[in-house]
Steps between C-alpha positions, in 0.01 A plus 500: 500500500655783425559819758260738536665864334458687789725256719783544198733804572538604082771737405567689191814517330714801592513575095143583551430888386383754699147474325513143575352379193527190281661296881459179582552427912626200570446282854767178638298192557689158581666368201320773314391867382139669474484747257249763465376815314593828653242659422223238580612294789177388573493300201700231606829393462714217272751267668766404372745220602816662670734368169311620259478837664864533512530363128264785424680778706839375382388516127348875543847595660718328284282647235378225321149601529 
């Protein structure tokens, strides 16, 4: 089952603008991320498995994506 959002602590990446548009926040969960829209957190979220969320963060900084 997964957590309910307001028990997740999300953060936003410090390359966020001051407008804050167009950010995803991102929240730890064992062996895993939740990912959610900045700008409608009450949407849900997406999990993704902790290796393929460092596969994906290593690709944008590496940038291969």
């Amino acid at each position: 089952m997964p957590e309910a959002p307001d028990s997740l602590a999300f953060r936003r990446s410090s390359y966020t603008t001051a407008r804050g548009q167009d950010c995803v926040e991102v929240a730890d969960l064992p062996g895993a991320a939740a990912v959610r829209d900045s700008k409608h957190p009450d949407a849900g979220y997406l999990v993704f498995p902790a290796a393929e969320w460092r596969a994906f963060v290593d690709a944008v900084k590496t940038g291969r994506l």
